[in-house]
C-alpha positions, 0 to 999 in steps of 0.5 A, spaced: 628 326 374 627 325 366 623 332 364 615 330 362 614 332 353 608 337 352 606 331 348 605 327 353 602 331 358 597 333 352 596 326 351 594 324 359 589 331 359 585 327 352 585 322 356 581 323 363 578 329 358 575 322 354 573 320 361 570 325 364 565 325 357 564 317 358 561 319 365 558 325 362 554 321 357 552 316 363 550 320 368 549 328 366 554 334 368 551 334 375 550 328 377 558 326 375 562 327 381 569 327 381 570 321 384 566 318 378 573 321 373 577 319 378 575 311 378 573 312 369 581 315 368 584 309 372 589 315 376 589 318 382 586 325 384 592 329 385 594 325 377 587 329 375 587 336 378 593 336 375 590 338 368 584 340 371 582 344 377 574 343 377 569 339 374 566 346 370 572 347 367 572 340 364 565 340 362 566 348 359 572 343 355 568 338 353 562 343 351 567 347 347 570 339 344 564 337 341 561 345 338 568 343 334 565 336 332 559 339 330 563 344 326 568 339 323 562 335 321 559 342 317 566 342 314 566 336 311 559 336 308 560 343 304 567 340 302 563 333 300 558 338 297 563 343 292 560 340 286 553 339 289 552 345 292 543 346 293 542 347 301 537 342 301 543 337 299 549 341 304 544 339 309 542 332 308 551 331 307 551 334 314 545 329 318 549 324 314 556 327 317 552 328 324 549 321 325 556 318 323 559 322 328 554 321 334 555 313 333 561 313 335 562 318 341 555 320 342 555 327 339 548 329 339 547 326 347 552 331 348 550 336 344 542 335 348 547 337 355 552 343 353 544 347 350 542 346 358 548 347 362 550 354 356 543 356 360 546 356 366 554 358 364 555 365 360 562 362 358 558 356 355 553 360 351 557 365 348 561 359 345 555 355 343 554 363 339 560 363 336 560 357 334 553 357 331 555 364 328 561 361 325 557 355 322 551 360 319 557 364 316 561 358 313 554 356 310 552 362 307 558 363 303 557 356 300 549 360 298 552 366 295 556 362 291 550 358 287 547 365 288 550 366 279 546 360 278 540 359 281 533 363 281 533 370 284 530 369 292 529 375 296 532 371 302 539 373 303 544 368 305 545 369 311 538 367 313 537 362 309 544 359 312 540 360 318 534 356 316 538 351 314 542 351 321 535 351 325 534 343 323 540 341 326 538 341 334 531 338 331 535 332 329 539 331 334 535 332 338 531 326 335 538 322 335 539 323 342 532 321 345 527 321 342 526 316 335 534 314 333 531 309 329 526 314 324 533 319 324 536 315 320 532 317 314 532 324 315 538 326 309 534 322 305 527 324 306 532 331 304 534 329 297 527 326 296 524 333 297 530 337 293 528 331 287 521 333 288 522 341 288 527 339 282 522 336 278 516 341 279 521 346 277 522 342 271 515 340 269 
């Protein structure tokens, strides 16, 4: 028998983890069974248990999958925003970053999900605080490094990070239930505001 590569078996556990977040998204954690994996993957379950020995390890992978797509999305706004580098502009980039994310695979639906199930699962809520400390300390260095040139504050980095931060579940909250249509004008509502304290600034 022909010995099976590391890249195909990865590619088969992305596979039935990509439909298991479809039935997620569909049905909730709880209300997915295995039998809907099963049926969603097209394969066998002897071919799914395989890869995954339960339906909580599939949701602790797909809860930790999307916590690293919502980093991903910080990283991509503070490397878009070196050059620009003012909070308010670095958190209209990330809305910009999030929206786009959530349009194709339902970031912010799943984000609403992995919040309900961290306070049941102690695993996931430690991931969901390290993920969260990570994006507050990646932030804050972005502050401290606009720090030389802008006007002294009595907040320090890491709390502004975390104010910043504190806007992004109200957001995706709005994505996922409660308006999708108004959210998309948030980041510019964003740099509306920063032109707005500019200005004043200015005058």
């Amino acid at each position: 028998m022909p010995r099976v590569s590391q890249q195909y078996k990865d590619q088969q556990r992305a596979e039935i983890l990509d439909a298991a977040r479809r039935c997620f998204v569909r049905n909730g954690f709880h209300r997915t069974s295995m039998q809907d994996v099963f049926h969603e993957a097209g394969r066998s379950p002897g071919a799914v248990y395989q890869y995954f020995s339960s339906k909580d390890e599939m949701i602790l992978e797909v809860a930790t999958r999307n916590l690293a797509e919502v980093a991903e999305a910080l990283h991509a706004a503070l490397e878009a925003g070196e050059s620009e580098a003012e909070p308010v502009s670095m958190m209209a980039k990330l809305l910009d970053e999030v929206a786009a994310r959530h349009a194709d695979d339902q970031l912010a639906t799943v984000a609403l999900m992995v919040w309900s199930e961290a306070l049941r699962n102690p695993e996931l809520a430690d991931r969901l605080r390290e993920a969260g400390a990570v994006m507050t300390r990646d932030l804050a260095d972005l502050v401290r490094k606009r720090r030389p040139t802008q006007p002294p504050t009595d907040a320090s980095a890491d709390a502004v990070a975390q104010v910043i931060l504190a806007i992004l579940p109200g957001y995706l909250l709005n994505l996922a239930l409660l308006d999708p249509g108004a959210s998309a004008s948030f980041p510019a509502v964003l740099r509306a505001l920063r032109l707005t304290d500019q200005a004043a600034a200015d005058g």
